[in-house]
mmCIF file of the N, C-alpha and C atoms, coordinates in Angstrom:
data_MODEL
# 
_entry.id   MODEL 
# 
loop_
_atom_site.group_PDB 
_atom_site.id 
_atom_site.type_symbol 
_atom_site.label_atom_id 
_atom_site.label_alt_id 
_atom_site.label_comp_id 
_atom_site.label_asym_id 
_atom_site.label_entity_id 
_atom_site.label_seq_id 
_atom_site.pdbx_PDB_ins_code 
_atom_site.Cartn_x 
_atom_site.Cartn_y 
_atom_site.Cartn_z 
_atom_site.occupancy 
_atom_site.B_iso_or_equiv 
_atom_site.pdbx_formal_charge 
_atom_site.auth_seq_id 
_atom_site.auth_comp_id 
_atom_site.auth_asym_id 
_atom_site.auth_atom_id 
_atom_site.pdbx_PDB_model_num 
ATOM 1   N N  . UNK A 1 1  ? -27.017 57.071 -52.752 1.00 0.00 ? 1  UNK A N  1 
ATOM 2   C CA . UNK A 1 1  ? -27.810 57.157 -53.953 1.00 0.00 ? 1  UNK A CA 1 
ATOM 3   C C  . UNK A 1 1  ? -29.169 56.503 -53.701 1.00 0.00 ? 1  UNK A C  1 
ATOM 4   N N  . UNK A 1 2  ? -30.184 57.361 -54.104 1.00 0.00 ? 2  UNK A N  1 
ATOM 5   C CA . UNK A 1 2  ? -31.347 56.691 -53.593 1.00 0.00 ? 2  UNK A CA 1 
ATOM 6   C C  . UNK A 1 2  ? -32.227 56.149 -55.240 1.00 0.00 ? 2  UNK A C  1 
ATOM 7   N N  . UNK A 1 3  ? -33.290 55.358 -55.197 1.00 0.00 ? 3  UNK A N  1 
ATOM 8   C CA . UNK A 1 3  ? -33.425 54.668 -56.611 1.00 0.00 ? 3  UNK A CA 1 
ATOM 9   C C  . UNK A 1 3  ? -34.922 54.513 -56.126 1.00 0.00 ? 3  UNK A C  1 
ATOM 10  N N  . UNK A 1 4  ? -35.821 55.456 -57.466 1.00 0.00 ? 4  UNK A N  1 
ATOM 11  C CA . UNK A 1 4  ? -37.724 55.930 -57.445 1.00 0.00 ? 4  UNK A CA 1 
ATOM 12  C C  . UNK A 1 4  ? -37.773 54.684 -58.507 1.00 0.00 ? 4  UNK A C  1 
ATOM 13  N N  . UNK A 1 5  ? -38.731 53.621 -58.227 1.00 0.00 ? 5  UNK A N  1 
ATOM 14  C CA . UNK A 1 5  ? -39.401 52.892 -59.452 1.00 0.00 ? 5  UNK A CA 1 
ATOM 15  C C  . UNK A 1 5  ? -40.433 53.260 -59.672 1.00 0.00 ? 5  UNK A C  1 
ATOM 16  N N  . UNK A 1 6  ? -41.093 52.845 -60.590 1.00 0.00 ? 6  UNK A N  1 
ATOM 17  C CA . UNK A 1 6  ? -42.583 53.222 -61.191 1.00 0.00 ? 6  UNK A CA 1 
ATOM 18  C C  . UNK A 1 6  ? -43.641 52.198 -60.766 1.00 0.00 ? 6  UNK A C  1 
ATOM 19  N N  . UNK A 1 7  ? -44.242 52.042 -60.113 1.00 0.00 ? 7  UNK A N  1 
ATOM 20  C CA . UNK A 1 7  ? -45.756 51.520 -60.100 1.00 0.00 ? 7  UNK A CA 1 
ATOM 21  C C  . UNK A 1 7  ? -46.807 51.855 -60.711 1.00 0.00 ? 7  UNK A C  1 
ATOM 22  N N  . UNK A 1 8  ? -47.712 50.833 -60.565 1.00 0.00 ? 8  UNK A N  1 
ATOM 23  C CA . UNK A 1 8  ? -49.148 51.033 -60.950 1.00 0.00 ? 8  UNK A CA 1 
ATOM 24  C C  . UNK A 1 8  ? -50.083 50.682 -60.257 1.00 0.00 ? 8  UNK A C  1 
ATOM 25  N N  . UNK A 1 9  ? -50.965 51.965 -59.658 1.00 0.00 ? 9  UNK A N  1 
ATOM 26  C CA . UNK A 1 9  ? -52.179 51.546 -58.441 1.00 0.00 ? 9  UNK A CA 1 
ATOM 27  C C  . UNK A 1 9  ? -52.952 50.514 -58.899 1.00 0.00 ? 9  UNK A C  1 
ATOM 28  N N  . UNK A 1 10 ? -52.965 49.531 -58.515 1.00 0.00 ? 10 UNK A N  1 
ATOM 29  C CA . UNK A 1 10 ? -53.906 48.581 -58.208 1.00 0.00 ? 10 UNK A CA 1 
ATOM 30  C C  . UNK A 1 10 ? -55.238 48.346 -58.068 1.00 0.00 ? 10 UNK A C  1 
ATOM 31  N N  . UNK A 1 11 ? -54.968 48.913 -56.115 1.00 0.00 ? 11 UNK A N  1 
ATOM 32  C CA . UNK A 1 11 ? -55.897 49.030 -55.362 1.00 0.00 ? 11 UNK A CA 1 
ATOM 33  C C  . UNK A 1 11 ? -55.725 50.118 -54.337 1.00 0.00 ? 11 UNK A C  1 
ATOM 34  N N  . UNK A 1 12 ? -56.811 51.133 -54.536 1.00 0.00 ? 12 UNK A N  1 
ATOM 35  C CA . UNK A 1 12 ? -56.324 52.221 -53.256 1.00 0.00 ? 12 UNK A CA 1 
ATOM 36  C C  . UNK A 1 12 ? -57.506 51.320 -51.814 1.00 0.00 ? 12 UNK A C  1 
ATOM 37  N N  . UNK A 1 13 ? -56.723 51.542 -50.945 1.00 0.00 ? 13 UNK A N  1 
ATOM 38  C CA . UNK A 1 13 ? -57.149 51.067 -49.337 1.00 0.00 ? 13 UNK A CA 1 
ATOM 39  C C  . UNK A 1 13 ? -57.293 51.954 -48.486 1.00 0.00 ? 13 UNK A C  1 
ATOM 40  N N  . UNK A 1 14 ? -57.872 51.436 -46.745 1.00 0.00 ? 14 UNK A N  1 
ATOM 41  C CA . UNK A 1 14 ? -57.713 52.399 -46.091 1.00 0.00 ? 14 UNK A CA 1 
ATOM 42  C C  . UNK A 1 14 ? -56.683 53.207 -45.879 1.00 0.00 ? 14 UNK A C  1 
ATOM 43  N N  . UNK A 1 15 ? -56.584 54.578 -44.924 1.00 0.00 ? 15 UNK A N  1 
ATOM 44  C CA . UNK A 1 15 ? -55.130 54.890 -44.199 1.00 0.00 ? 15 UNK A CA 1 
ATOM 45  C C  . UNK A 1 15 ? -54.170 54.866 -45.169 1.00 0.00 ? 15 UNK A C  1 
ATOM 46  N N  . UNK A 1 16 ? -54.098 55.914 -46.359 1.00 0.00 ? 16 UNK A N  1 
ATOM 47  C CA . UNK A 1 16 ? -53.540 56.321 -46.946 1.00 0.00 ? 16 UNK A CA 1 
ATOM 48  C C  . UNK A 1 16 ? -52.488 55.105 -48.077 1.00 0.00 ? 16 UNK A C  1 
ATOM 49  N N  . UNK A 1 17 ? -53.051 53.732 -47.656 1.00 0.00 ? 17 UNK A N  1 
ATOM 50  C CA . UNK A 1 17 ? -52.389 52.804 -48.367 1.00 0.00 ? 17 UNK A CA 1 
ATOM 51  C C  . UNK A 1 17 ? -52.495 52.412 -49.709 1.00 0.00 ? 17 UNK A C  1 
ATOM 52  N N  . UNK A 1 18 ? -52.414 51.606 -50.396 1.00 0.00 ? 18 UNK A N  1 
ATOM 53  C CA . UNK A 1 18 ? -52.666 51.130 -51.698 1.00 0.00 ? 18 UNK A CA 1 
ATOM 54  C C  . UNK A 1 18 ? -51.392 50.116 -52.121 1.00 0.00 ? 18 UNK A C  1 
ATOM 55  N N  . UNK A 1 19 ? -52.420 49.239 -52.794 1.00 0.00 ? 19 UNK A N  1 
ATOM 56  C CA . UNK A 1 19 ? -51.697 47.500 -53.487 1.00 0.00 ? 19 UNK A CA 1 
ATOM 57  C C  . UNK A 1 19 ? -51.333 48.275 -54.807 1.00 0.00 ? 19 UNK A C  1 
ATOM 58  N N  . UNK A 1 20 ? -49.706 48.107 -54.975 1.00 0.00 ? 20 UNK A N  1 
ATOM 59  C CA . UNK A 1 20 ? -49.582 48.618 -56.551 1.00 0.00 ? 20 UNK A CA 1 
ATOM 60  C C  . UNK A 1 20 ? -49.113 47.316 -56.886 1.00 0.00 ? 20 UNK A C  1 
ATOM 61  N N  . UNK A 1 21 ? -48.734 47.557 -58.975 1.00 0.00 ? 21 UNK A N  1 
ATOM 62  C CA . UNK A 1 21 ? -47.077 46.649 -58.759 1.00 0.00 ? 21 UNK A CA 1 
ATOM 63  C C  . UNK A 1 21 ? -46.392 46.974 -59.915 1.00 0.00 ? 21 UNK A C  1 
ATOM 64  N N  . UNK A 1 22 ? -45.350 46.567 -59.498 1.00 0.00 ? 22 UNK A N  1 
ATOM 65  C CA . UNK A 1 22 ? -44.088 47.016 -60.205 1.00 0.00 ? 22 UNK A CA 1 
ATOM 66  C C  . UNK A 1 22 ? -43.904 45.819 -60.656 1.00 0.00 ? 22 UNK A C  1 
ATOM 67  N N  . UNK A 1 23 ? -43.877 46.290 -62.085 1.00 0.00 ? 23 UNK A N  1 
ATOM 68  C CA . UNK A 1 23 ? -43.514 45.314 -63.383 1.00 0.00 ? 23 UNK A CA 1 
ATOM 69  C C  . UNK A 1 23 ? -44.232 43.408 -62.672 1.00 0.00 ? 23 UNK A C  1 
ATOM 70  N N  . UNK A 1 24 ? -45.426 43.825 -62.495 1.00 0.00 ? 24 UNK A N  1 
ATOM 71  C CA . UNK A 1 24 ? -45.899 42.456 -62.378 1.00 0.00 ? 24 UNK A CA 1 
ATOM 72  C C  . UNK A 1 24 ? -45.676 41.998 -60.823 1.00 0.00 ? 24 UNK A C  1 
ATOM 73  N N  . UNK A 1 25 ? -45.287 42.530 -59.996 1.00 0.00 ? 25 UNK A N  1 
ATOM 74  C CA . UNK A 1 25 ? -44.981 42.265 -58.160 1.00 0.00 ? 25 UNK A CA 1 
ATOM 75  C C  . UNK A 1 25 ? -45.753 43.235 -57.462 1.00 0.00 ? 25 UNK A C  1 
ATOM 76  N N  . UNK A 1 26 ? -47.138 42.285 -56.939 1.00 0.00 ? 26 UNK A N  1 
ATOM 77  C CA . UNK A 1 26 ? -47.241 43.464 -55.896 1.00 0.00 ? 26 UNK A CA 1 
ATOM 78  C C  . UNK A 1 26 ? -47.042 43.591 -54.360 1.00 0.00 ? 26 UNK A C  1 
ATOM 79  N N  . UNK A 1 27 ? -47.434 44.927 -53.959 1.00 0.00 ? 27 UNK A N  1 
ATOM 80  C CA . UNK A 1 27 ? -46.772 45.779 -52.889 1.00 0.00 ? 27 UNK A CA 1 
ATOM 81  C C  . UNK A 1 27 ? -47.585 46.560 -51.994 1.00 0.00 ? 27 UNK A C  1 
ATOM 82  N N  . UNK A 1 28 ? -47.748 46.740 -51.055 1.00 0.00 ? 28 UNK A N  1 
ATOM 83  C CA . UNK A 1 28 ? -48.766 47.064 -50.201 1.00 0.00 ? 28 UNK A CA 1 
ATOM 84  C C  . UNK A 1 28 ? -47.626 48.441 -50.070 1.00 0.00 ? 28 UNK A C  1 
ATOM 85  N N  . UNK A 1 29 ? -47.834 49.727 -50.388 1.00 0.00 ? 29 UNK A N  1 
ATOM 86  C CA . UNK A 1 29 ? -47.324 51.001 -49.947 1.00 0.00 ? 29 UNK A CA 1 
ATOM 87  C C  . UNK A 1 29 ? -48.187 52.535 -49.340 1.00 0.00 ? 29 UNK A C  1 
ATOM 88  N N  . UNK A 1 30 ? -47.356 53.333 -48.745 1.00 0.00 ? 30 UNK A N  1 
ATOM 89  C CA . UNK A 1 30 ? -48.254 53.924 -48.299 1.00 0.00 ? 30 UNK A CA 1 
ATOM 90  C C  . UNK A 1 30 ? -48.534 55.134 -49.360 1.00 0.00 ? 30 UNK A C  1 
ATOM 91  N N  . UNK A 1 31 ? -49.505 55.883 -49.573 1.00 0.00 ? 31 UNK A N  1 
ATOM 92  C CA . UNK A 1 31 ? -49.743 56.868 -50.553 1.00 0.00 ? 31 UNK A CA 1 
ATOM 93  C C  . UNK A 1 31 ? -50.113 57.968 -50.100 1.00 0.00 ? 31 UNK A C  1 
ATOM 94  N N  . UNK A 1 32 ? -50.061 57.937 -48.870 1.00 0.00 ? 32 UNK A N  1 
ATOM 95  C CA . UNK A 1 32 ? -49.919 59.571 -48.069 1.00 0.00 ? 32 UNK A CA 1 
ATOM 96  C C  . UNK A 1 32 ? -49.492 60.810 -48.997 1.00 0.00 ? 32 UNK A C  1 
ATOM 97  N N  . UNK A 1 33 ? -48.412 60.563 -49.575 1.00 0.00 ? 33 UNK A N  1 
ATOM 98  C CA . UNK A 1 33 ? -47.241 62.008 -50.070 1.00 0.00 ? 33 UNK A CA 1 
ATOM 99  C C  . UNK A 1 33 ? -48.398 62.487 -51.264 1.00 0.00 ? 33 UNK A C  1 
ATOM 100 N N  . UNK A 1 34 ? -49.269 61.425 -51.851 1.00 0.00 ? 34 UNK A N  1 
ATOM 101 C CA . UNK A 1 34 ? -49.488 61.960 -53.333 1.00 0.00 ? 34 UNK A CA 1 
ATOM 102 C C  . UNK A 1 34 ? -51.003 62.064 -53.386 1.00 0.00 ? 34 UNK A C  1 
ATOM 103 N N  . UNK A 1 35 ? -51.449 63.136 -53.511 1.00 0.00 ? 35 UNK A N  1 
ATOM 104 C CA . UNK A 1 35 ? -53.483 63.131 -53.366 1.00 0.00 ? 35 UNK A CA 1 
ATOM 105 C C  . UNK A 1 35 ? -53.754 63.355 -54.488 1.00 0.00 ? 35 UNK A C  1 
ATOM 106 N N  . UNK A 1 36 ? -55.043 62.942 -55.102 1.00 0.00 ? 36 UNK A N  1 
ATOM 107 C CA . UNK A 1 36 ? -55.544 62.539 -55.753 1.00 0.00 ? 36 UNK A CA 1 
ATOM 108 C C  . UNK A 1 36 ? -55.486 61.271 -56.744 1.00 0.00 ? 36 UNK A C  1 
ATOM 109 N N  . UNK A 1 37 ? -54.978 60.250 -56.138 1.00 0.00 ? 37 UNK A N  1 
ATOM 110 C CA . UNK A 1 37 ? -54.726 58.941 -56.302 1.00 0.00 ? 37 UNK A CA 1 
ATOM 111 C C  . UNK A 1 37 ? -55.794 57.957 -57.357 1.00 0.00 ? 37 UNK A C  1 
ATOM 112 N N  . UNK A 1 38 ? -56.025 58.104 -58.633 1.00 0.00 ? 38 UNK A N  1 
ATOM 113 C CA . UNK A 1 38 ? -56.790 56.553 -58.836 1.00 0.00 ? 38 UNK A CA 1 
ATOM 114 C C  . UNK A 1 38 ? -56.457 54.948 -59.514 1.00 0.00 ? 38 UNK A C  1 
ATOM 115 N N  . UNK A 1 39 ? -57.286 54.325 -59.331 1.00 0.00 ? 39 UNK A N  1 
ATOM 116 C CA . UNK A 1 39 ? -57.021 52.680 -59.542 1.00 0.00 ? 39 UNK A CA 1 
ATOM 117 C C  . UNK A 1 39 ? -56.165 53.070 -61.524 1.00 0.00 ? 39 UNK A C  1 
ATOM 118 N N  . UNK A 1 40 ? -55.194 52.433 -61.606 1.00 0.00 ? 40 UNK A N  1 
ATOM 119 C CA . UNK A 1 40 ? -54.463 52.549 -62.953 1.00 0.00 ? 40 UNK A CA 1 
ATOM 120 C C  . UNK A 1 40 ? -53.499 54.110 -63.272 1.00 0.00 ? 40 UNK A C  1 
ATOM 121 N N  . UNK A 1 41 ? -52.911 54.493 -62.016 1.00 0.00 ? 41 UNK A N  1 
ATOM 122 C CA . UNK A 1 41 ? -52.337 55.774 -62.481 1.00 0.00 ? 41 UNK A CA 1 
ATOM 123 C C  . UNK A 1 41 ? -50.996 55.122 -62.004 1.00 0.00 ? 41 UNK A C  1 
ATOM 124 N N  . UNK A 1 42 ? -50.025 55.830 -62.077 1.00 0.00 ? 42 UNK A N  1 
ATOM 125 C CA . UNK A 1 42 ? -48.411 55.227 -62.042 1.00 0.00 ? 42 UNK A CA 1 
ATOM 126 C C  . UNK A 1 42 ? -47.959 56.078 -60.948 1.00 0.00 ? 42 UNK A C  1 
ATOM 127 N N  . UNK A 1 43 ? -47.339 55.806 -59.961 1.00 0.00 ? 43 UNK A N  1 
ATOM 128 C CA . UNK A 1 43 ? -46.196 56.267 -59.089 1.00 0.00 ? 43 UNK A CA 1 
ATOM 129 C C  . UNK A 1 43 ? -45.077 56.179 -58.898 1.00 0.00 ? 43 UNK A C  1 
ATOM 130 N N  . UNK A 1 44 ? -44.240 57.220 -58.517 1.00 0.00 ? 44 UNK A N  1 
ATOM 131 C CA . UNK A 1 44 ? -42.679 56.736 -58.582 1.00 0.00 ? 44 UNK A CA 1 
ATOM 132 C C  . UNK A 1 44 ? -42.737 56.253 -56.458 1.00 0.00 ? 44 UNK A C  1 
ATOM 133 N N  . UNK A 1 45 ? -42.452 54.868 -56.483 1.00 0.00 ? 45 UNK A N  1 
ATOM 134 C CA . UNK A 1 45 ? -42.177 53.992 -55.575 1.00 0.00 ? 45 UNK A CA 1 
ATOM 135 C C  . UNK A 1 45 ? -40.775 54.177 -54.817 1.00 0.00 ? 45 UNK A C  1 
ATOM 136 N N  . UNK A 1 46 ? -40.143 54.470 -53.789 1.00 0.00 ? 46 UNK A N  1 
ATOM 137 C CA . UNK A 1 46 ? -39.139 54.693 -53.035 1.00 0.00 ? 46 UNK A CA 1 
ATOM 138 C C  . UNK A 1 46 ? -39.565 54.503 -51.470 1.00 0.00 ? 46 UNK A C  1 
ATOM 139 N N  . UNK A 1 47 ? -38.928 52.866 -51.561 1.00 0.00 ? 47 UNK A N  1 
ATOM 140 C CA . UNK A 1 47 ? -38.894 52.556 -48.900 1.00 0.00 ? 47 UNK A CA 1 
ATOM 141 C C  . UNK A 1 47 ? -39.994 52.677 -49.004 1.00 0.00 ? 47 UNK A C  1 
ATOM 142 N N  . UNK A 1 48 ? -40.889 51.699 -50.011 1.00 0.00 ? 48 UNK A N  1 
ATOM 143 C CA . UNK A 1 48 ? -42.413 51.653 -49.331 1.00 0.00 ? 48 UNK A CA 1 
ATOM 144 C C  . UNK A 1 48 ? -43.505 53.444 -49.549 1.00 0.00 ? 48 UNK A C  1 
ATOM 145 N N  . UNK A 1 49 ? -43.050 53.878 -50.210 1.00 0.00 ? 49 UNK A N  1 
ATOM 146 C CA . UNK A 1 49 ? -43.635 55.367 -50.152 1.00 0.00 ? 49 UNK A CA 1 
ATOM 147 C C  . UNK A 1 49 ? -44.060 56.000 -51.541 1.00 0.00 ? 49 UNK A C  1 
ATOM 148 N N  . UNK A 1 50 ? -45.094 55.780 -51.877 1.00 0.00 ? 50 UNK A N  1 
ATOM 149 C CA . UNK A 1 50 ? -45.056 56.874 -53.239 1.00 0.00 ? 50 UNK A CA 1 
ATOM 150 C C  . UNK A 1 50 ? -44.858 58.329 -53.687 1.00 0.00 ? 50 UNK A C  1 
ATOM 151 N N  . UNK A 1 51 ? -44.249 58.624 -53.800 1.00 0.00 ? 51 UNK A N  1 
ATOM 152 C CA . UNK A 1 51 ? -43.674 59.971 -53.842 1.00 0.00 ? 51 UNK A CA 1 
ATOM 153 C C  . UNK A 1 51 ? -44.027 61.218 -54.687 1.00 0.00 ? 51 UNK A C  1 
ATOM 154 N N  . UNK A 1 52 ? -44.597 60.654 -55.923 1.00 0.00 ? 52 UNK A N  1 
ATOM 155 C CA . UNK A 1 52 ? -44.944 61.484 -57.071 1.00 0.00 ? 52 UNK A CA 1 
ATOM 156 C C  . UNK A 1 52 ? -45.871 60.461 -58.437 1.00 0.00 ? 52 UNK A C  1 
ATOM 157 N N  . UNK A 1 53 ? -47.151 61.543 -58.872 1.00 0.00 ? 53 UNK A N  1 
ATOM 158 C CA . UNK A 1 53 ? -47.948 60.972 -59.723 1.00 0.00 ? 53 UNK A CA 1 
ATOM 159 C C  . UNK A 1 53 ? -46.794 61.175 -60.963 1.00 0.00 ? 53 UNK A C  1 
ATOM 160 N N  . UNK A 1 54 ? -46.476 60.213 -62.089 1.00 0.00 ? 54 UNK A N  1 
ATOM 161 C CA . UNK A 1 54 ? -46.312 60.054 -63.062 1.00 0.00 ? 54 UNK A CA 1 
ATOM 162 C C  . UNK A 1 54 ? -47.242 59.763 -63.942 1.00 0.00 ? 54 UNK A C  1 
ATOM 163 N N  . UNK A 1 55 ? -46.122 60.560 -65.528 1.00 0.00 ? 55 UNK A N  1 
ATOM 164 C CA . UNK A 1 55 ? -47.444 59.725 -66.677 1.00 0.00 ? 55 UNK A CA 1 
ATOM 165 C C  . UNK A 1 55 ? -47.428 57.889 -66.885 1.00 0.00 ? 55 UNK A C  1 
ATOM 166 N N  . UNK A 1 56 ? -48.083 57.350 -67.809 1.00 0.00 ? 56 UNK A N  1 
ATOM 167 C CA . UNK A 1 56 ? -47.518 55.984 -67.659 1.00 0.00 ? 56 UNK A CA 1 
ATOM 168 C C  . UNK A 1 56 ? -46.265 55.891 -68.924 1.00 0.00 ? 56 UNK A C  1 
ATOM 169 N N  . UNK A 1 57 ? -46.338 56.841 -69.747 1.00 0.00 ? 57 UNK A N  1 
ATOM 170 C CA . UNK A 1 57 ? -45.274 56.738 -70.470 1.00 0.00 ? 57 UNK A CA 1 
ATOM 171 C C  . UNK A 1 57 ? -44.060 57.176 -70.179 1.00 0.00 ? 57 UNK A C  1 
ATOM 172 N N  . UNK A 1 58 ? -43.732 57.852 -69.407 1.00 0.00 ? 58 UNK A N  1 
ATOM 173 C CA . UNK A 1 58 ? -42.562 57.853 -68.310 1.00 0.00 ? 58 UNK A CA 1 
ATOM 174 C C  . UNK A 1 58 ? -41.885 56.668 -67.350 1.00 0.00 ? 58 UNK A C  1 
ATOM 175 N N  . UNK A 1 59 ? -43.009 56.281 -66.900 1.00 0.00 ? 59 UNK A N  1 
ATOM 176 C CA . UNK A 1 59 ? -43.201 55.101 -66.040 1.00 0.00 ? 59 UNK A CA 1 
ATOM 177 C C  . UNK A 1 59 ? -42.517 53.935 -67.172 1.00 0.00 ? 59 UNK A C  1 
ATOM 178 N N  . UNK A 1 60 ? -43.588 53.128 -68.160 1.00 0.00 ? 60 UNK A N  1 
ATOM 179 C CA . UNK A 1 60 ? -42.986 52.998 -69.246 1.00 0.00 ? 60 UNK A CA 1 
ATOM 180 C C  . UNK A 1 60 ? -41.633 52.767 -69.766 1.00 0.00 ? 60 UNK A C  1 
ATOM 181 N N  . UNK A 1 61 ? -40.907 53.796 -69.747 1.00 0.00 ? 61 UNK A N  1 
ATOM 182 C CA . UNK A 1 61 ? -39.211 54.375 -70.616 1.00 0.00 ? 61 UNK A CA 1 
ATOM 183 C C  . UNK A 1 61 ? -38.360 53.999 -69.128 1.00 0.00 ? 61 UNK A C  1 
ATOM 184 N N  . UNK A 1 62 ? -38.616 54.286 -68.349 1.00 0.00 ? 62 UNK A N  1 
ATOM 185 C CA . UNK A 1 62 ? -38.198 54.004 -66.831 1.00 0.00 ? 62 UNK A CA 1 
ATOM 186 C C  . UNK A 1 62 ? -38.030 52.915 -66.721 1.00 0.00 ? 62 UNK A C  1 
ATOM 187 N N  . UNK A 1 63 ? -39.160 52.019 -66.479 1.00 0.00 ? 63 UNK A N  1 
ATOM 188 C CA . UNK A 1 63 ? -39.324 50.233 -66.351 1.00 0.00 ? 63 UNK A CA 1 
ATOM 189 C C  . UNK A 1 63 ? -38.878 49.820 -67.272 1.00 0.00 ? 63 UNK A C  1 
ATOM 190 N N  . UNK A 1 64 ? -38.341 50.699 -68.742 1.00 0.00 ? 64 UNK A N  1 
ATOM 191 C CA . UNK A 1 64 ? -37.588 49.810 -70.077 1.00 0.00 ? 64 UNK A CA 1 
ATOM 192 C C  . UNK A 1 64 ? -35.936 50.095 -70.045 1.00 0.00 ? 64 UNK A C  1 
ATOM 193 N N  . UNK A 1 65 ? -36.025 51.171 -68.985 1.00 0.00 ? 65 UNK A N  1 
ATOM 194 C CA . UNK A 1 65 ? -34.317 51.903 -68.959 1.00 0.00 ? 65 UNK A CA 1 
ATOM 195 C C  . UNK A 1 65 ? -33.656 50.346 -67.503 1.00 0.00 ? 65 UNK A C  1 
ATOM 196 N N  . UNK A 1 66 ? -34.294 50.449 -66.951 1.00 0.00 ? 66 UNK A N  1 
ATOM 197 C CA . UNK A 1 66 ? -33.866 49.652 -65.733 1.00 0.00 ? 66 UNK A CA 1 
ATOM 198 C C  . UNK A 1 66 ? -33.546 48.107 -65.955 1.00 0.00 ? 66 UNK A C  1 
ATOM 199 N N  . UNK A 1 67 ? -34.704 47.894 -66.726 1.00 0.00 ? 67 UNK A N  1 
ATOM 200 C CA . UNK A 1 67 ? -35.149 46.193 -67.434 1.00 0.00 ? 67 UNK A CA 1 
ATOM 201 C C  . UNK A 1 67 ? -33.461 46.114 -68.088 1.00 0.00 ? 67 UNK A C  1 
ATOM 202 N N  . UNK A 1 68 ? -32.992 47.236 -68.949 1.00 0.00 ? 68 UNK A N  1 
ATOM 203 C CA . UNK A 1 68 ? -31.820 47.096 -69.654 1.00 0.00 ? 68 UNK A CA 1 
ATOM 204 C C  . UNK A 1 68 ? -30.496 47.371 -69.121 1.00 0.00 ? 68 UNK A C  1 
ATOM 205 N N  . UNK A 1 69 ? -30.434 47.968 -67.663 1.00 0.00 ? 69 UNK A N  1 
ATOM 206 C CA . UNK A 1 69 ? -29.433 47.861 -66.947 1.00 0.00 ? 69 UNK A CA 1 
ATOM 207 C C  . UNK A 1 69 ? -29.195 46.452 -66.298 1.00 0.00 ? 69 UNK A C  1 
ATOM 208 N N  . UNK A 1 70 ? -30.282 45.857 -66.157 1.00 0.00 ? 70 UNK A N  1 
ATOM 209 C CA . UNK A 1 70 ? -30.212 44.308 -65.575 1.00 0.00 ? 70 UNK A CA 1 
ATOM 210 C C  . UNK A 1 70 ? -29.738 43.391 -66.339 1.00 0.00 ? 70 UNK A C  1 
ATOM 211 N N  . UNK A 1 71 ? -30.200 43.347 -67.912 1.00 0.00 ? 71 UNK A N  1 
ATOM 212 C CA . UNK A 1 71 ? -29.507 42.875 -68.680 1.00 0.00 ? 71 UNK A CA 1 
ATOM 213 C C  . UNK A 1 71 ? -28.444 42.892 -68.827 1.00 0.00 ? 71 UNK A C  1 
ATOM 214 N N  . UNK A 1 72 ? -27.680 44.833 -68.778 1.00 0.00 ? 72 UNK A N  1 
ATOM 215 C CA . UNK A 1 72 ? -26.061 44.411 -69.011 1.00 0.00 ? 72 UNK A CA 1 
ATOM 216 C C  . UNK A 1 72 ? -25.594 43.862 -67.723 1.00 0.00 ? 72 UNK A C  1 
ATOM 217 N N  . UNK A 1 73 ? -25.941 43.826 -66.770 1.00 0.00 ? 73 UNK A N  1 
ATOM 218 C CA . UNK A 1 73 ? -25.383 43.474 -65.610 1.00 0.00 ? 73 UNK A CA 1 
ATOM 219 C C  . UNK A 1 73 ? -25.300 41.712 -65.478 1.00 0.00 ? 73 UNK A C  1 
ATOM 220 N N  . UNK A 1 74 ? -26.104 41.214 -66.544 1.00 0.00 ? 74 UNK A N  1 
ATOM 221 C CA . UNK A 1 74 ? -26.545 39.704 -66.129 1.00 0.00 ? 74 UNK A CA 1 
ATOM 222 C C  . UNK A 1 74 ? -25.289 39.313 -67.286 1.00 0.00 ? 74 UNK A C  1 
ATOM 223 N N  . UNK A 1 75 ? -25.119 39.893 -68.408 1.00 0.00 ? 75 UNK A N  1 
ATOM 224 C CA . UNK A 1 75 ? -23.970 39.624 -69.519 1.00 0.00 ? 75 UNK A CA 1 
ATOM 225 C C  . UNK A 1 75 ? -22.661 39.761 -68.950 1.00 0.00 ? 75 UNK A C  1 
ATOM 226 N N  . UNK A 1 76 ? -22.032 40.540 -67.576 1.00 0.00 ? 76 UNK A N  1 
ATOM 227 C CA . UNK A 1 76 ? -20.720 40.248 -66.879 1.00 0.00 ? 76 UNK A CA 1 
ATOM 228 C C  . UNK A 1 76 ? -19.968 39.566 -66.662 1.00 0.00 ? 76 UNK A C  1 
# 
């Protein structure tokens, strides 16, 4: 089972890279897969790789669906 988080570009860099972060952590990843990249757009994050432009309200419902799996997991 593989697991896409949502980021938010940062900073785009040389060589296809860019500083995002996820929910407040950032991350030096590569952004090769996804063109037309700018500073404040959201990516789904997977092994260092951005994979796909998202909206941020997706991104959003995503980072609020996950936030609440951690919770039930911390109530065990």
């Amino acid at each position: 089972m593989c697991l896409a988080i949502p980021a938010r570009v940062e900073e785009l860099l040389p060589d296809d890279m860019a500083r995002v972060s996820v929910d407040g952590v950032g991350k030096l990843v590569s952004v090769a897969l996804v063109d037309g990249l700018a500073i404040g757009d959201y990516v789904v994050l997977h092994v260092g790789y951005a994979l796909a432009k998202i909206d941020e309200e997706e991104a959003m419902a995503t980072l609020a669906l996950l936030r609440e799996a951690a919770a039930l997991g911390d109530a065990q």
